[in-house]
N, C-alpha and C positions, 0 to 999 in steps of 0.2 A: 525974646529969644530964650530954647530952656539952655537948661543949664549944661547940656551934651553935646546941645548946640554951639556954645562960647566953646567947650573945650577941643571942637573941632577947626572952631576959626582963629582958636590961639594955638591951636597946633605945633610940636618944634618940628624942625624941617627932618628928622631923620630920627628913626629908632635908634640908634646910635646916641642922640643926646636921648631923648627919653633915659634911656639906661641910664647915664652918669647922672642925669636929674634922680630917678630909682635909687640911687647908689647913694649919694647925696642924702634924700632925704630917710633910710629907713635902711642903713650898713648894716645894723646886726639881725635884721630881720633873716629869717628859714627865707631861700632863695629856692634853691632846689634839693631836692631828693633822690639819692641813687641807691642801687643794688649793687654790694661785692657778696659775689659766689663764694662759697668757702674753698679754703685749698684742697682742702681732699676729694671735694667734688660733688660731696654728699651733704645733706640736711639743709637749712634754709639760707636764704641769703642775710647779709648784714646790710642794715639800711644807713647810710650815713647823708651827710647834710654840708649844703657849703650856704655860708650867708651872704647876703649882695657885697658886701665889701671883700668876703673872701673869691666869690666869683668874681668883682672888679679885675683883683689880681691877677685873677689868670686870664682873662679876657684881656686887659692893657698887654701883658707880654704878650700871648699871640699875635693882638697885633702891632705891637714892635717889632718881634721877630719876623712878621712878612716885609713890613716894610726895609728892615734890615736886610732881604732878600731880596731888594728890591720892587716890590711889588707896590703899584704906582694906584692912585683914584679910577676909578669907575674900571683897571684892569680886574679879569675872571680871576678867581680862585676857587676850584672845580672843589666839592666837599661830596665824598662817596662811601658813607656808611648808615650803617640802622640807629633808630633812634635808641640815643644815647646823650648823658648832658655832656658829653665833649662835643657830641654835633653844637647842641646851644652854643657854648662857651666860644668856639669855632668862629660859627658864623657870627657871633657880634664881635670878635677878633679882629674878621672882615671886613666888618662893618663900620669898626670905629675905626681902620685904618684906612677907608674911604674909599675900599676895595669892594668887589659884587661877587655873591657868592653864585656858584654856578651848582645846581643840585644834583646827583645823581644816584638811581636807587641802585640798592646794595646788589640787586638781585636783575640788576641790566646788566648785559653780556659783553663781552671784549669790545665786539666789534660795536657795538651801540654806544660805549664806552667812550672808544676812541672817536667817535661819531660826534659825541658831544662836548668831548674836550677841544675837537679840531675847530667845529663850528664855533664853538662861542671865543675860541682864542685864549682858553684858559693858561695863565702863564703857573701854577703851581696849583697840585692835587693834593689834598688831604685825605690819606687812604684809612680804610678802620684798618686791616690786617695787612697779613700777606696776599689772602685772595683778592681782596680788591688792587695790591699791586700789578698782582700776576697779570690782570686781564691788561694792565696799560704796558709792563715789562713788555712784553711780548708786540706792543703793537709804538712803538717808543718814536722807531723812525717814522715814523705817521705824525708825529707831534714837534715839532722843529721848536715852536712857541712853549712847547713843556719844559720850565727848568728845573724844579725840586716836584719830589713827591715827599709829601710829611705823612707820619704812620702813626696813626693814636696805640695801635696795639704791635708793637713791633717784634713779637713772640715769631720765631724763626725766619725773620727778617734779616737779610745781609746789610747791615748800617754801615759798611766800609766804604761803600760807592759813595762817592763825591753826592750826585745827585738825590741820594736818601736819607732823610734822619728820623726820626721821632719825633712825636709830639713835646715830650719830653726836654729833649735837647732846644727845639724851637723856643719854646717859652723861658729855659735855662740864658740863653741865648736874645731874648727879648727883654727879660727882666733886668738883666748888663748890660744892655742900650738904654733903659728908659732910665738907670741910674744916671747914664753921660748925657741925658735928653729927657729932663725929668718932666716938662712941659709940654710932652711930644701927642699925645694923645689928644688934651683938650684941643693941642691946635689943630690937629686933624680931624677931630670930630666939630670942632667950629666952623672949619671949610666948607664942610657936606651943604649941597644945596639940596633944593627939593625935588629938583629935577635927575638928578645923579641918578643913574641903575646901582642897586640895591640887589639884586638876588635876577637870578636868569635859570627860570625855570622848565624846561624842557615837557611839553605836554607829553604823554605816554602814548597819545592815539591809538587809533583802533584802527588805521591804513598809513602804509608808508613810514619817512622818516618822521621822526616828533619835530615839532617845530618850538623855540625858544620864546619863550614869553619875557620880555623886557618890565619887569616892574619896578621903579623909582621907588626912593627912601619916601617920598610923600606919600606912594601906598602904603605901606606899612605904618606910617606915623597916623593918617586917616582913618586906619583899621583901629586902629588903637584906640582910638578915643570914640568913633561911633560905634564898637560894641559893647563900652560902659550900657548900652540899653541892657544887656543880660543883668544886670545889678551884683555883679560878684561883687564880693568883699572881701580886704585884707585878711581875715579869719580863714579863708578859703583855702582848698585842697584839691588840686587840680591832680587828677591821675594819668598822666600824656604818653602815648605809647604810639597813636597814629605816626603811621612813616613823617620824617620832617623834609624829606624831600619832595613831599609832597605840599601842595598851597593849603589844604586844611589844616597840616599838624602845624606849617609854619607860622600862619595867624596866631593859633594860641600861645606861642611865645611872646610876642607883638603883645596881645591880650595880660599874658601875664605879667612881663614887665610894667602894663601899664598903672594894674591894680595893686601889686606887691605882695601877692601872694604865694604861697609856698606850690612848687609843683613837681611831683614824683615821678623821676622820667625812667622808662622800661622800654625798649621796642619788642621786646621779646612775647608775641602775641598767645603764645603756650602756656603764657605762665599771666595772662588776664584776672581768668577766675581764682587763681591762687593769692595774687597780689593785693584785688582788691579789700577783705577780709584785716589786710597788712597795712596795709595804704589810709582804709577806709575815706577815700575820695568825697568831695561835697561835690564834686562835677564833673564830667567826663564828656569826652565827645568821641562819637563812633563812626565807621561807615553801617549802613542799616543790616551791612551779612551778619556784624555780631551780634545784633541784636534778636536778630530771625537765628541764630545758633543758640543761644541762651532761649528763647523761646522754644525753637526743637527738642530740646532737652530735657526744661521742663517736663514735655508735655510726652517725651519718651520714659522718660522715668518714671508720671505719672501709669502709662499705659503698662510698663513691666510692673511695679504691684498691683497689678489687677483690676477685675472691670469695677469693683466700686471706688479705688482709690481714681480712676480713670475717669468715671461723671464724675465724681468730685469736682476735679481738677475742669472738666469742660464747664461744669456749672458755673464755679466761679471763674474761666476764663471771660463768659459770657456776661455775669453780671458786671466782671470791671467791664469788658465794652461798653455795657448799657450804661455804667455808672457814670464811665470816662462821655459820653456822648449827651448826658443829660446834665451835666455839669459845666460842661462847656455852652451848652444851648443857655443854660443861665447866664452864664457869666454872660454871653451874646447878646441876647436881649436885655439884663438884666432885672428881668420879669423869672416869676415859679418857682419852685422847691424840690428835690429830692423826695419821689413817690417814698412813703414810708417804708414799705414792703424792698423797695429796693435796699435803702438803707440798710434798714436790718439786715438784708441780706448779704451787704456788699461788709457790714461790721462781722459778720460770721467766716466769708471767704476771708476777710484780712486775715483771721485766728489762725485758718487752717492752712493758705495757700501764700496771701500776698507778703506777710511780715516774715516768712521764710525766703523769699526771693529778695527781700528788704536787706536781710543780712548775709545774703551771699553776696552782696554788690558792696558789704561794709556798713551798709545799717546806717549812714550819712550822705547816704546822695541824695540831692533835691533837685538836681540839672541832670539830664542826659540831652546834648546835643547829637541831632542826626542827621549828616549831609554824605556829600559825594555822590549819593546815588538818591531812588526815590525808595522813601519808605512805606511798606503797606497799609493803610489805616487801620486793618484790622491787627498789625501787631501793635502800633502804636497808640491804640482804642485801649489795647489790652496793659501793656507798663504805665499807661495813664493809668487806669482805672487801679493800679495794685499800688498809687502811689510811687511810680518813678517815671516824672512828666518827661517825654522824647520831644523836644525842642526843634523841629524840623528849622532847616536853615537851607539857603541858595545863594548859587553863586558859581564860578567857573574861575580856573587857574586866570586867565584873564582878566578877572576883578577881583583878585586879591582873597578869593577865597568867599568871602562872605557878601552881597548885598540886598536880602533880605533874609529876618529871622523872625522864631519865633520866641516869645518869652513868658517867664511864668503868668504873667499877670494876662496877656493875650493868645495865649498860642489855641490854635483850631491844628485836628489831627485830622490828616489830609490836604495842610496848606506849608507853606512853607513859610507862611508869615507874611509880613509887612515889608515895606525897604529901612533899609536903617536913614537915620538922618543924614541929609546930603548925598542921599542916591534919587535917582528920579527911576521909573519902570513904567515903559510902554507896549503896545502889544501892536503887532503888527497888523497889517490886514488881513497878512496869511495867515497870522496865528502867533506868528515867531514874537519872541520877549527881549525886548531889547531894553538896554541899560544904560545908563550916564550917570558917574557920579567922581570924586577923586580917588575910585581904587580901581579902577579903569586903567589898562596896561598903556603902555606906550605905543608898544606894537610888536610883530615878530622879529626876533633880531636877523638880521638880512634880509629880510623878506618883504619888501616893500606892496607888493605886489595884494600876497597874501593879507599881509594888513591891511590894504585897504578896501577889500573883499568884505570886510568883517566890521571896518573904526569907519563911519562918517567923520566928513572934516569939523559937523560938528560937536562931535562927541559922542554919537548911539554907537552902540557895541552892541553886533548881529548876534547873542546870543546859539542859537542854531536849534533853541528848544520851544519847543510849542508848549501853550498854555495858556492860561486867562486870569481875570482881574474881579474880582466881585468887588462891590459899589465902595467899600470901606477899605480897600487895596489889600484882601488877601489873595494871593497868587498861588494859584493850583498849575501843577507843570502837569502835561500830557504825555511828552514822549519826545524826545531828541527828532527834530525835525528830520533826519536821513534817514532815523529808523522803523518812523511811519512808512507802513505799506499796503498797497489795495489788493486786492483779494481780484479774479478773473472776475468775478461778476461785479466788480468796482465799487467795492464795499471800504473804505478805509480801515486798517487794522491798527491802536498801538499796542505792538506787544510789551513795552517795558510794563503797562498797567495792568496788563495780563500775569506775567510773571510774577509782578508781586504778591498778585490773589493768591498764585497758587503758592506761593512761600508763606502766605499767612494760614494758608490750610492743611499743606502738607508736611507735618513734622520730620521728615526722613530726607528734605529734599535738601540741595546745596545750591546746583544752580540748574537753571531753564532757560535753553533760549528757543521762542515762538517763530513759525517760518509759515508762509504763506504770503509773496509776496508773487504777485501772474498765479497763482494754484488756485485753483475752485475750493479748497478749505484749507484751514491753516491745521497745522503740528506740531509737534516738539521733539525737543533734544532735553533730556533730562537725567541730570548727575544727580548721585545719591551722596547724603550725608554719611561716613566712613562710619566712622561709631557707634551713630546712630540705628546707621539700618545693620550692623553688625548685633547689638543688642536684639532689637526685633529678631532677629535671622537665630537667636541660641534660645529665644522661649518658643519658637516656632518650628520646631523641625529641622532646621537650617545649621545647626550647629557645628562648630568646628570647619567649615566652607571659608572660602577666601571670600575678599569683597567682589571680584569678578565672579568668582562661583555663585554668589548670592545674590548678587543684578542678574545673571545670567536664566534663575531658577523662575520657571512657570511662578511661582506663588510670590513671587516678589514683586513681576509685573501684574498679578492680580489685587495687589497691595494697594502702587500706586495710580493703578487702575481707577482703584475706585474715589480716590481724591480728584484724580482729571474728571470724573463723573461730579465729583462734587462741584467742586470749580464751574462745569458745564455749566450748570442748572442755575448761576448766575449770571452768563453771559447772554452777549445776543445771539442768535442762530450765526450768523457770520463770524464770529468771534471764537466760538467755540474747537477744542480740541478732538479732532477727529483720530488720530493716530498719532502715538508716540511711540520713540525709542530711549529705551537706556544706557545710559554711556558706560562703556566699562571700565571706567576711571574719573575719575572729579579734575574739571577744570583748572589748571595751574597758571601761574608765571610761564614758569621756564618752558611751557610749551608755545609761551605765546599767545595762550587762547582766553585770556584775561589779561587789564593789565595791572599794576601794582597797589592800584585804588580800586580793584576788583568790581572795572565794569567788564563786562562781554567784548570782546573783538569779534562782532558777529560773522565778519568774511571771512576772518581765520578759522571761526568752529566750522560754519557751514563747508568752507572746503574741505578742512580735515574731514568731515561726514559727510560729505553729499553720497557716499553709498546709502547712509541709511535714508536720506531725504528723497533719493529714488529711488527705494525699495518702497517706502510707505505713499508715493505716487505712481508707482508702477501701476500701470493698466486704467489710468484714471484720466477724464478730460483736464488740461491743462487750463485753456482758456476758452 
């Protein structure tokens, strides 16, 4: 048995003990890392530091003070803000008072709000502000089961109402319990079984209401110890900024407590490239849009100084691919050598292109994890090859986030890796990728129904994503099984594999969604990058134009014209881009037309635009 293996079958029953084991063994160690703003509003921020024992403290009062509020085992405790380390602090608060946290993103709406407070039965809300109060004030009698709302930021907050206090007050208030019940924690966290829900996480979907994903303190204890395969170590420097209402940011706290290393929490996604420089991260994990933005960037920046700083920059974009691709083919076979000629080459791009992208990410990263969506080979050919390896990883809000990755010592660009120890991965016959392992949900909370749509009784979890297995189990995902579609002449289309090509080709782009599902050829809906194609638009003519005036302009569609021509000429005749339109505005949230882990809600864009989808099949056979 290795050695990852024992530490999965010795397993404690609940991150909750993991933590006080944390606590226990390594109290003065760098816990986490925050940002305070200065007061006047202006220059940088101050980075301060709480260590595990002084995070204990605030963690045990927390939850004291819930349960002082009465809040009972396996009861909701709804938590609705951006990541921040009071979220942390928060939910293992929750946790260690044998309570399930219920997520919800900062940037879900009233009524979605109240949606998820009602379904899962949340008996007390932890709000970041005023605005996340407002959206449940207003909707109050809808929640019989709501009795406190706690405020981590409680700036023009009325704290006079019975029903509201502070974060502050809570823990004040927690801390003077645990003095009259000084034993009250361990015995609470001794209780936790393995079975207990642990956190009820609300899928965002792309149709209809979200459904509640039940995950037990055993997923998160499981996750914990089967992703010691990434080989972090205590020295380590986690940069965590992903949403933690989300099952990927939430992992890596799991993750961090397990290893005990220090992790510098931001959610403030504006302020990435600023921090990291600050921060200087040995690891990070993304969804793949930041990566393909830091790559647009690059490669716009290179294009405004000119056309020789521009092949520059393509030359050596191209020799890291080839680097990144011939390097990995070694490790694979474990046969050949680095053409010399490349070499040399790939030691010249470093001088001029890669070791500058080195120290915009902090000049310490050696991990970039990339999940939630699929990443393009060709960008991730390319941050391989510059020296900052992209870790592709899978999995779904229903297995906890992770069950397979990739890791330095194995990773292939274009796969998403291997299963971790104690997952098993099969492939259907349709194609679909199905999973068994113990980070496997329980099922949808209510929803019996729908769970069993999805959970065999004996443990496969329907995935819903197509894909395949090569002989040594690396798993290449094709395309969300719904969002495969045939072309009139019954040609199968996936466009997520489309979209990523042209995100690795087109520097200006944001987002694309591919449509030809009954139509004799496919097309697109395509949002430009703000900034991006604003720069283009001031050395070109364009200058001083709004970003709608600049989608809007003949020369812009003859721009990205010629990328979809690019694109073309690697696809198949069916696959290919015949007509597109440009959106005169970039995909959001709050329109609904993404959701907060920034995949596509393809039925909300196509109906917001089905003019343009019938403008560009007007007068053409259908089927």
């Amino acid at each position: 048995m290795s050695e990852i293996q024992t530490l999965i079958e010795s397993r404690p029953p609940s991150v909750a003990a993991l933590f006080l084991d944390r606590v226990a063994a390594t109290p003065d160690a760098e816990a986490y890392r925050y940002p305070v703003p200065p007061v006047s509003g202006e220059g940088p921020d101050e980075w301060r530091s709480l260590n595990w024992r002084q995070a204990a403290d605030r963690v045990h009062a927390i939850a004291a003070g819930l349960i002082e509020l009465g809040v009972q085992p396996e009861q909701r405790v709804a938590l609705a803000s951006s990541t921040r380390v009071e979220w942390i602090l928060v939910d293992l608060g929750i946790m260690c008072a044998g309570a399930a946290t219920t997520t919800v993103y900062p940037s879900t709406n009233a009524d979605e709000s109240a949606y998820i407070l009602s379904d899962s039965g949340s008996r007390v809300l932890i709000a970041e502000d005023a605005k996340q109060l407002a959206k449940i004030t207003e909707r109050r009698a809808e929640l019989p089961e709501l009795t406190h709302v706690i405020v981590i930021d409680p700036q023009g907050v009325n704290l006079t109402e019975d029903w509201v206090l502070s974060l502050t007050e809570l823990e004040r208030s927690g801390a003077a319990y645990l003095e009259r019940n000084p034993g009250l924690i361990k015995e609470k966290v001794g209780a936790i079984t393995r079975d207990q829900l642990a956190t009820l996480i609300y899928t965002s979907g792309t149709t209809g209401r979200p459904k509640g994903v039940r995950l037990r303190h055993d997923n998160w204890s499981y996750m914990a110890k089967a992703t010691r395969v990434f080989g972090f170590e205590p020295t380590d420097v986690l940069y965590l900024w992903l949403p933690l209402a989300h099952v990927f940011g939430k992992l890596l706290t799991s993750v961090q407590i397990e290893v005990g290393h220090a992790a510098a929490v931001d959610g403030r996604a504006d302020k990435i490239m600023e921090n990291l420089p600050v921060i200087q991260p040995t690891y990070m994990a993304s969804v793949p849009r930041i990566f393909e933005k830091v790559y647009n960037g690059v490669a716009a920046k290179a294009r405004a100084g000119g056309d020789t700083k521009y092949k520059v920059f393509q030359w050596a974009a191209d020799t890291a691919r080839e680097y990144a691709m011939a390097t990995q083919e070694i490790r694979r076979t474990g046969t050949g050598h680095v053409p010399l000629a490349l070499a040399a080459g790939h030691r010249i791009a470093d001088t001029l292109v890669y070791s500058k992208l080195r120290k915009a990410f902090g000049g310490r990263l050696r991990i970039c994890i990339s999940g939630g969506a699929a990443l393009a080979p060709e960008i991730g050919h390319f941050f391989a090859g510059a020296g900052i390896p992209l870790l592709e990883g899978y999995g779904l809000t229903e297995s906890s986030a992770a069950s397979l990755i990739s890791t330095t010592d194995s990773y292939r660009t274009g796969t998403v890796g291997q299963a971790l120890p104690g997952t098993e991965v099969r492939i259907a016959d349709d194609g679909e990728i199905l999973l068994r392992s113990p980070g496997i949900m329980e099922g949808y909370h209510g929803l019996p129904e729908k769970t069993a749509e999805v959970l065999e009784s004996d443990g496969w979890f329907h995935t819903g994503d197509i894909g395949g297995l090569s002989v040594d189990g690396y798993l290449h995902i094709t395309d969300r099984k719904k969002d495969l579609f045939k072309t009139s002449g019954g040609k199968y289309v996936a466009p997520t594999e489309i979209e990523g090509q042209f995100k690795a080709v087109c520097p200006y782009v944001s987002n694309i969604l591919v449509h030809g599902a009954g139509r004799n050829f496919c097309t697109a809906l395509i949002a430009l990058d703000e900034p991006s194609v604003l720069r283009w638009a001031a050395d070109n003519g364009l200058e001083g134009r709004s970003y709608t005036e600049v989608v809007a302009a003949p020369e812009t569609t003859d721009l990205v014209g010629s990328y979809v021509a690019e694109l073309n000429a690697s696809l198949q005749p069916w696959q290919t881009i015949k007509k597109f339109r440009l959106l005169p505005h970039d995909l959001g949230t709050e329109r609904g037309e993404i959701t907060p882990s920034l995949k596509l809600k393809r039925p909300v864009i196509e109906r917001e635009y089905q003019h343009l989808l019938d403008e560009m099949y007007a007068g053409t056979r259908e089927r």
